[in-house]
KOLGU-320296 format. One record per residue (C-alpha): residue in one letter; x, y, z. Coordinates in steps of 0.5 Angstrom, whole numbers, padded with zeros to 4 digits, always signed. Layout:
# residues N
aXYZ
...
END
This chain:
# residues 351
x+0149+0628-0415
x+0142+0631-0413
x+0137+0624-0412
x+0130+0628-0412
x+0126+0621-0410
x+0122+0620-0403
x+0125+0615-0400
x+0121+0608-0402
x+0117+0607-0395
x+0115+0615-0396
x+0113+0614-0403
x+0109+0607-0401
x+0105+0613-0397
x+0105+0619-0403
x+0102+0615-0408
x+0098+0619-0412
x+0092+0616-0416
x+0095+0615-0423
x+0090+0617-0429
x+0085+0613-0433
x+0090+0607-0436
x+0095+0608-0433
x+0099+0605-0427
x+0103+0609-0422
x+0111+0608-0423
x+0111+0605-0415
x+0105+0600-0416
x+0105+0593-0420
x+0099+0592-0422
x+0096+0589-0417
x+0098+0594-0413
x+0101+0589-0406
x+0108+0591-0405
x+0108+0583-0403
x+0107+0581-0409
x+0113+0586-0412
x+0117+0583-0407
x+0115+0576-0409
x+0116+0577-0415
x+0122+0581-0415
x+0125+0574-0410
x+0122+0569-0415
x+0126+0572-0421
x+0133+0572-0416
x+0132+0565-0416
x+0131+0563-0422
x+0124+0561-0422
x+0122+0565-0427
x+0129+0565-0430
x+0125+0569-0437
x+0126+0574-0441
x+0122+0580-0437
x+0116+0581-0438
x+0113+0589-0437
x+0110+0587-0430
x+0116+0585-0428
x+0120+0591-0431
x+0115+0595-0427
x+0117+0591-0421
x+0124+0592-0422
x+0122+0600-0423
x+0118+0599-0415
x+0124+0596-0412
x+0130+0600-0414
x+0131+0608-0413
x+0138+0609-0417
x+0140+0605-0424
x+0148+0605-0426
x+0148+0603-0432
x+0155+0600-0436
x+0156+0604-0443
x+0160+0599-0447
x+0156+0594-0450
x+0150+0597-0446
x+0149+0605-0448
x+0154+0605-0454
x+0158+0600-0457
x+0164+0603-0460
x+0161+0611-0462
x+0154+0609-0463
x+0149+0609-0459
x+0145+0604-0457
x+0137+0605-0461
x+0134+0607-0456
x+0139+0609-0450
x+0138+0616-0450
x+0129+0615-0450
x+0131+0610-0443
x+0135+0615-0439
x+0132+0620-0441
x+0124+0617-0438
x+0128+0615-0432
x+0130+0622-0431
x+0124+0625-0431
x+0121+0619-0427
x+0127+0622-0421
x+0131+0617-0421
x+0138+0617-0419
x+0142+0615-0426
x+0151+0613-0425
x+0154+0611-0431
x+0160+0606-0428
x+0165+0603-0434
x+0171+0599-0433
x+0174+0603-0440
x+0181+0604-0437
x+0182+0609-0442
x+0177+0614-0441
x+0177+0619-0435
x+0170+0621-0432
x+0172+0629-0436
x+0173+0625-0443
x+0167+0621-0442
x+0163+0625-0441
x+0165+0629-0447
x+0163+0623-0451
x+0156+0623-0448
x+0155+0630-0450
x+0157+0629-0456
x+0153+0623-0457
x+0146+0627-0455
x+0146+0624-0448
x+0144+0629-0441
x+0149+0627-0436
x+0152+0631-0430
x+0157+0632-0425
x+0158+0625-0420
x+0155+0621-0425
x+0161+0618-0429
x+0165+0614-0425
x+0170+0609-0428
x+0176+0604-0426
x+0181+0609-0427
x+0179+0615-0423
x+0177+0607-0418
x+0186+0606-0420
x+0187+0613-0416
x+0182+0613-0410
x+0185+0607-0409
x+0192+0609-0409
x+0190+0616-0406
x+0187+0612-0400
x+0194+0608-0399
x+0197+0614-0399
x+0201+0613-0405
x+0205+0618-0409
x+0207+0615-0414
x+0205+0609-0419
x+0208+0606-0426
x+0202+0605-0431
x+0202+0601-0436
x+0195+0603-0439
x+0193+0610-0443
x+0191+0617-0442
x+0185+0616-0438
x+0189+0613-0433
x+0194+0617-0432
x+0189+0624-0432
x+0186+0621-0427
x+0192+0620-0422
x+0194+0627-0424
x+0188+0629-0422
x+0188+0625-0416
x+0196+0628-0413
x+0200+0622-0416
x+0205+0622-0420
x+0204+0618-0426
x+0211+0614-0430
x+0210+0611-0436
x+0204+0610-0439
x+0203+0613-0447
x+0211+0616-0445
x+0213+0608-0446
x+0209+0607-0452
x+0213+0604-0458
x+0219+0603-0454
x+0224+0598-0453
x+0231+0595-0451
x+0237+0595-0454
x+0238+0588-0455
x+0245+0588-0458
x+0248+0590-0450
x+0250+0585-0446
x+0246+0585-0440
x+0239+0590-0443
x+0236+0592-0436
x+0230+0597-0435
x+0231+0603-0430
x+0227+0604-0425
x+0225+0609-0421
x+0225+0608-0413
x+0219+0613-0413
x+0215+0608-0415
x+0211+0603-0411
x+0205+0601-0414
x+0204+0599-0420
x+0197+0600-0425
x+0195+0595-0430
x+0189+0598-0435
x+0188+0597-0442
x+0193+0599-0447
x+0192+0598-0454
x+0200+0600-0455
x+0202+0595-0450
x+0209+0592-0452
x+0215+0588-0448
x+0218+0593-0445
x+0212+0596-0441
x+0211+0589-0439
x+0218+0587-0436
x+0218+0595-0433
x+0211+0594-0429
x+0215+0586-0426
x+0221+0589-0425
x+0217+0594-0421
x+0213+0590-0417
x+0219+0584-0416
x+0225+0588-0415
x+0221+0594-0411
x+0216+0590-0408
x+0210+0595-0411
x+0203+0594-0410
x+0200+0591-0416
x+0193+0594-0419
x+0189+0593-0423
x+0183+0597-0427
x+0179+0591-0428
x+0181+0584-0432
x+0176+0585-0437
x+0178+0579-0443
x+0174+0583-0448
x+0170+0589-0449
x+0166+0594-0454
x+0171+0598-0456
x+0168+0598-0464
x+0160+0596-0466
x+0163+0591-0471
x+0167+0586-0466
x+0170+0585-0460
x+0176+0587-0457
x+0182+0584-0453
x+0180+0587-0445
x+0184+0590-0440
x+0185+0583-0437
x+0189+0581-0443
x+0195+0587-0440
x+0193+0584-0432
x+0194+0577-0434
x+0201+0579-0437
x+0204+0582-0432
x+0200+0577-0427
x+0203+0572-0430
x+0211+0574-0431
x+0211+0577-0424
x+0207+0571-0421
x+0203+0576-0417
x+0195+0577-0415
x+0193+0585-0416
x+0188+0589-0413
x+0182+0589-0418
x+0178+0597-0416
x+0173+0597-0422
x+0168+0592-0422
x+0166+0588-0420
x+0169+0591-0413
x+0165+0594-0409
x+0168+0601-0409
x+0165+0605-0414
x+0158+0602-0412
x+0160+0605-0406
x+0161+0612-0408
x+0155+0611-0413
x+0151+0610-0406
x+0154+0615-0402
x+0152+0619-0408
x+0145+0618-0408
x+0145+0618-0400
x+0142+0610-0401
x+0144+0603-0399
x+0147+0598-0404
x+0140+0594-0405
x+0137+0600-0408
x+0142+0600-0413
x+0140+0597-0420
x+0146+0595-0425
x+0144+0594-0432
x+0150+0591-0437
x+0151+0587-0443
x+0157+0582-0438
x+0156+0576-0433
x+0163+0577-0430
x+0163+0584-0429
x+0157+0589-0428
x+0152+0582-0426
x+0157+0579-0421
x+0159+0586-0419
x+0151+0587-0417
x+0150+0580-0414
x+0157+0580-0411
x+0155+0586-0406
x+0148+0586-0405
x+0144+0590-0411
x+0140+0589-0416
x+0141+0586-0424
x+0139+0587-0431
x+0142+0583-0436
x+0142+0587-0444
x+0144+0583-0450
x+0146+0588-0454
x+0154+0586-0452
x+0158+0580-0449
x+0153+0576-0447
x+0147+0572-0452
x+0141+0570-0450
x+0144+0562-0451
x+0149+0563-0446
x+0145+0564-0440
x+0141+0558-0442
x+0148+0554-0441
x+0148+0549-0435
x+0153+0552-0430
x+0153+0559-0431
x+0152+0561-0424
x+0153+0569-0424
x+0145+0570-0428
x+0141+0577-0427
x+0135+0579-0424
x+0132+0579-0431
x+0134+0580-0438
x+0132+0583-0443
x+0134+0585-0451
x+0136+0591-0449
x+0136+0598-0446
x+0131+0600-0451
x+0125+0595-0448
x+0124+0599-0442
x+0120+0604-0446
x+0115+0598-0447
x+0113+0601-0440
x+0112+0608-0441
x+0105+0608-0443
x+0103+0605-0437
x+0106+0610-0432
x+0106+0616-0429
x+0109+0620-0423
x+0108+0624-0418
x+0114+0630-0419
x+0113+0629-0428
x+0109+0628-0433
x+0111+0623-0438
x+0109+0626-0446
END
């Protein structure tokens, strides 16, 4: 992904005048970094624990040099788009910014994904799908395993092809099941395998599960999970048993703790930052989910944007206890066009 904005401390320098009426992208309207910075730590805080207000959406625009957005819940909510999601990424285009779109979809590879987004209308490049199935298989790549046995579909499984490692099981054990008249039922396992890959998969079924424990109890195989999601947008009218649902399974039957790489881990974040040659604190997440995209900002030092068009509602923040709050909040991605009249920017014109 090529990052076409100065660096922050270069662009302090290179602001140019901004027309009548108009603030810069890079200046609140006071035009004092220092009182960006305050407001940014006032909203981290807490102590203007509000719904964002356009000067704050433009101090967040200050602050940060990349957006990685979620898609479910936050970009689309089954296979229609967000009102207004389209406009949002592509003003942040044109205003230079580095943009990820970083889902914990299991069943989606980064090519199936980025189908989806073109057929949706929506601009999307090479690098900038990234997702807990290809995490899966840089994960496993990485600890030079060969082989895996998946309980998941068929975005996990091309992922780990693509990556060099064999995948079994998957859809191949879809709709399968024991011979329960035999004496002693067993699963066959094959001693090529040493870890196993728990994703979300709407064919689940008993055999797949007892398979992933034998596996990881018999064959002491590494024990991975895509992400454990209890829920999820998979349809604009309700939501959707998650991935957690699979993990907690064979983490219950195997008494085992995976090893979780889609968020809130900080590996795809990493390649995100690699990506746009920045460091994480420049990086603003904007999700729909407190335990994931939100916890996946705090937990490693990003930047937060709440939207309220998936998982979370506006009440559930108001909750004593709830200790993962965002940066911000706000209804949905479409509200950050309130700031496109005030705006403008040296490398675009905003029409």
């Amino acid at each position: 992904v090529k990052h076409s904005r100065t660096p922050t401390a270069q662009r302090d320098c290179d602001r140019r005048a901004p027309e009548s009426g108009q603030l810069s992208v890079h200046a609140m309207a006071s035009s004092s970094s220092q009182a960006n910075d305050k407001m940014i730590n006032d909203l981290a805080v807490g102590q203007l624990w509000t719904k964002a207000s356009d000067q704050a959406l433009m101090a967040l625009l200050n602050t940060y040099d990349a957006f990685a957005f979620d898609l479910d819940g936050t970009i689309w909510k089954g296979n229609t788009l967000i009102p207004g999601a389209k406009e949002v990424l592509d003003l942040l285009r044109k205003l230079g910014y580095a943009l990820f779109f970083v889902t914990n979809n299991s069943t989606k590879s980064r090519a199936s994904v980025m189908k989806k987004m073109i057929g949706l209308g929506l601009i999307v490049k090479e690098g900038e799908v990234l997702g807990s199935s290809h995490a899966a298989a840089v994960f496993l790549k990485s600890h030079n395993i060969k082989k895996a046995y998946v309980v998941g579909e068929a975005g996990l499984v091309e992922e780990l092809d693509a990556a060099g490692i064999q995948a079994v099981g998957g859809p191949a054990d879809n709709g399968l099941s024991f011979d329960w008249k035999a004496e002693n039922p067993e699963v066959t396992l094959d001693p090529g395998v040493t870890a196993v890959v728990v994703g979300l998969d709407r064919d689940v079924n008993y055999l797949k599960i007892q398979t992933a424990m034998a596996y990881l109890v018999t064959q002491k195989a590494v024990f991975v999970a895509t992400n454990q999601d209890s829920r999820g947008n998979l349809a604009s009218t309700q939501e959707w048993a998650g991935a957690g649902t699979m993990v907690g399974a064979v983490a219950a039957c195997s008494e085992m703790e995976p090893f979780v790489v889609g968020k809130p881990n900080p590996l795809l974040m990493d390649i995100a930052c690699k990506a746009a040659g920045i460091s994480r604190n420049k990086l603003c997440v904007v999700g729909d989910r407190l335990d994931t995209d939100i916890a996946w900002a705090h937990n490693n030092g990003a930047g937060a944007l709440l939207v309220l068009t998936g998982c979370t509602t506006e009440q559930q923040l108001q909750v004593p206890g709830v200790v993962t709050k965002p940066l911000m909040y706000i209804d949905s991605v479409a509200d950050l066009l309130s700031i496109k009249s005030t705006v403008s920017d040296s490398y675009c014109c905003i029409s």
